[in-house]
N, C-alpha and C positions, 0 to 999 in steps of 0.2 A: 675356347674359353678366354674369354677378356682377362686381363689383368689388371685387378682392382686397386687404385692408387688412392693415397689420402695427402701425398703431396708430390710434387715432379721425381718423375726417375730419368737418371741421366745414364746410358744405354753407351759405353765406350770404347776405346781400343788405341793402343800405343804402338808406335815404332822407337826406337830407341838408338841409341851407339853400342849397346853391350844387353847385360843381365845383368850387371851389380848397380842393385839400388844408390848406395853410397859413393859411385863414380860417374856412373854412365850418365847419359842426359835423354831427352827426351829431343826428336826431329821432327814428329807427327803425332798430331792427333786428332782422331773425329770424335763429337759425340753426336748421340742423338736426344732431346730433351722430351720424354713423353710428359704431359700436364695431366693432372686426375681426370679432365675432362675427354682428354684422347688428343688436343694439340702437338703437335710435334715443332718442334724446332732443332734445324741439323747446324754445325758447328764443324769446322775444317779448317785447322790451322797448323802450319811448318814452323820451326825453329832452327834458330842456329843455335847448336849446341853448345857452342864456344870450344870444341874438342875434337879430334879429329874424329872421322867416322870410319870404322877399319872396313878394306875393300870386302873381307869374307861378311860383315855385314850389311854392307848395301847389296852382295849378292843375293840375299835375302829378301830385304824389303823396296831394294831396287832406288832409295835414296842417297845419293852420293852427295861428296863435301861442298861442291859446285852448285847441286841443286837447293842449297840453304845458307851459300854464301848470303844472300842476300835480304833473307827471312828473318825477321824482330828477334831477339832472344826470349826466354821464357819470363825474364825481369820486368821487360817490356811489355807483357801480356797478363802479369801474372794478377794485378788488381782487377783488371776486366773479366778473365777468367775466373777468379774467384766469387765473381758478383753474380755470375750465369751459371754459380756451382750453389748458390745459396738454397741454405734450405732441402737440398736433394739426398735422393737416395741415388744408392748407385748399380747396375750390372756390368758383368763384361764375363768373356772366358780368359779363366787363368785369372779373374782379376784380383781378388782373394791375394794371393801368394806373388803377385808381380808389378801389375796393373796400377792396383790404387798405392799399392805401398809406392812405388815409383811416382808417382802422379803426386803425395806428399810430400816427399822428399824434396819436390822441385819446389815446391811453395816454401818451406823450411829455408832451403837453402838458398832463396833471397829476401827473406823476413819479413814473409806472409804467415799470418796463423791461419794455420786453416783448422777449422775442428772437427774433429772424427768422433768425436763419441753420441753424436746424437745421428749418425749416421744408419742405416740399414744397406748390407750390401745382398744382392743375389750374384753368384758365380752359379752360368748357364757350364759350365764344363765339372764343377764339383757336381752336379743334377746329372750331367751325362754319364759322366764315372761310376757314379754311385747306380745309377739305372743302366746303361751298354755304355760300359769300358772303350773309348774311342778318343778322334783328333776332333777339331773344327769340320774338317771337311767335312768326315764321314758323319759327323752331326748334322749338319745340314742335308744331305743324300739321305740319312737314317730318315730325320724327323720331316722333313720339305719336300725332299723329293727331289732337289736340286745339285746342282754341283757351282761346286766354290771357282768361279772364275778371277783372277787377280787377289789370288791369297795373298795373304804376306804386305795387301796395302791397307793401311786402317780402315777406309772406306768401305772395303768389300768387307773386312772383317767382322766389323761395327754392326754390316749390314745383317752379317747373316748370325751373327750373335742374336738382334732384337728377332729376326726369323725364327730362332731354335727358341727361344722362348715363351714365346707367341704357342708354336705349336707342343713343345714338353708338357705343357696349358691344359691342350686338347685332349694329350697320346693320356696323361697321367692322372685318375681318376683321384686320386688319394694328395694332387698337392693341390693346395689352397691356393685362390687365386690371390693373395694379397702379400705386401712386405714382409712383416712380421712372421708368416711361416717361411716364406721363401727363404730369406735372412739364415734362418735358424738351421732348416734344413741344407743349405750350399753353404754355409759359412762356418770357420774356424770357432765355436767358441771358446778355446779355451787359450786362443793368441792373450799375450796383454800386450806387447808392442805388433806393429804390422809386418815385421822380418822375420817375427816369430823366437825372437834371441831371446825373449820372458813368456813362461806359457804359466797359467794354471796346473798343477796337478792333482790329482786324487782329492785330495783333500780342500782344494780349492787354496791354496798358498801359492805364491806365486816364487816361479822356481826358473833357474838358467837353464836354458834348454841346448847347452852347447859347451866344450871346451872341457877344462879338467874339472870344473863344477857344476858339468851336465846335473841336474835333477835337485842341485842344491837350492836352499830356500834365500833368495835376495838378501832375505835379512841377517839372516845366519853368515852369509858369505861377507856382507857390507861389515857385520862387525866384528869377525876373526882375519878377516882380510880386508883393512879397510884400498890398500893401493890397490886392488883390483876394478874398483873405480877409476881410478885416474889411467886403469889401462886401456878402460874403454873406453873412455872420453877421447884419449888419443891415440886411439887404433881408427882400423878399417871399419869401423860401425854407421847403420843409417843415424841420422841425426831424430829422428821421432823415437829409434830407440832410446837413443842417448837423453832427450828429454823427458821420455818415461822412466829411465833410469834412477835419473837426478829428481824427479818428483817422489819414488820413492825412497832415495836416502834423506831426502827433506823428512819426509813423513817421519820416516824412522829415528828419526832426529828432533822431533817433535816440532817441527817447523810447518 
């Protein structure tokens, strides 16, 4: 089953220095650009992180400090890439919870706006989990038939990410070929920032989802504790939090 577009999806995968959104940098990244019509356009570009890259993780993804000594920084890229981001929606595994949150945070942090709210994303690994509980590989062996040669490099990952999705397509009678269900079905809805430090709850109120005001309600906390703002302003927090943050104490402030 085809996957029905009504505007380009951008089909992606990251290497990284780390896992924490708010330090780490990004080294590599492929996408692939599907156009509603069935166009493709591939994209493959290295950075210098500006940071070191720790050996246990180049054992990893096999990019060491030497192999981006000499690669643009993400600053250097970061207009172009957001021009070949316009308008898209997006997939990836893991992307959801890792991926795109990362991939924002790089635009933020040299003062790109990028905008996420008109965005649709599908996560092929939230569709795995939720159908057979598994990794990348064995998504690709499960759904393809194939095995994952050069894991761990964006390319091959990229690759077989738009594979498992192509075929989840075919295997899964009950998902809709288009964004909109996709989206719904492999996506968080009840994130309000993408690190997930503001969720929705029950009641649809948006609430901390972490620390000693797990589950408490933004606004309640903002106005019996207003310095708990200015902790996370200048704490370890992603920066898309922090400005989801500050958009709602504006609100709440009537600003």
């Amino acid at each position: 089953m085809n996957l029905n577009l009504t505007k380009p999806l951008v089909i992606f995968d990251l290497e990284t220095t780390g896992v924490n959104t708010a330090k780490d940098r990004i080294v590599e990244l492929y996408m692939i650009k599907i156009q509603p019509d069935g166009r493709r356009v591939d994209l493959h570009q290295r950075f210098n992180p500006e940071m070191h890259i720790p050996a246990e993780v180049t054992a990893i993804h096999g990019i060491s400090n030497e192999d981006v000594a000499n690669e643009p920084t993400f600053k250097e890229k970061a207009h172009e890439l957001n021009q070949f981001l316009n308008n898209c929606d997006f997939a990836g595994f893991n992307s959801n919870k890792f991926y795109f949150p990362m991939l924002v945070e790089e635009f933020y942090r040299v003062g790109v706006e990028f905008e996420t709210l008109k965005r649709k994303f599908i996560d092929a690994q939230r569709i795995f989990h939720l159908k057979e509980p598994r990794n990348l590989s064995a998504a690709l062996k499960f759904y393809c038939e194939k095995n994952l040669e050069n894991a761990h490099s964006a390319k091959a990952d990229t690759e077989a990410t738009w594979d498992i999705i192509q075929s989840q397509l075919d295997k899964y009678t009950d998902l809709e070929n288009n964004i909109d269900f996709l989206h719904k079905f492999s996506g968080q809805s009840n994130l309000v920032d993408l690190a997930g430090r503001l969720i929705y709850n029950e009641k649809k109120e948006i609430v901390f989802n972490f620390g000693k005001h797990r589950g408490k309600t933004v606004a309640d906390v903002l106005k019996i504790e207003p310095s708990y703002y200015e902790w996370i302003m200048n704490g370890d927090f992603a920066m898309q939090t922090k400005k989801v943050l500050t958009q709602l104490r504006l609100e709440s402030m009537g600003k």
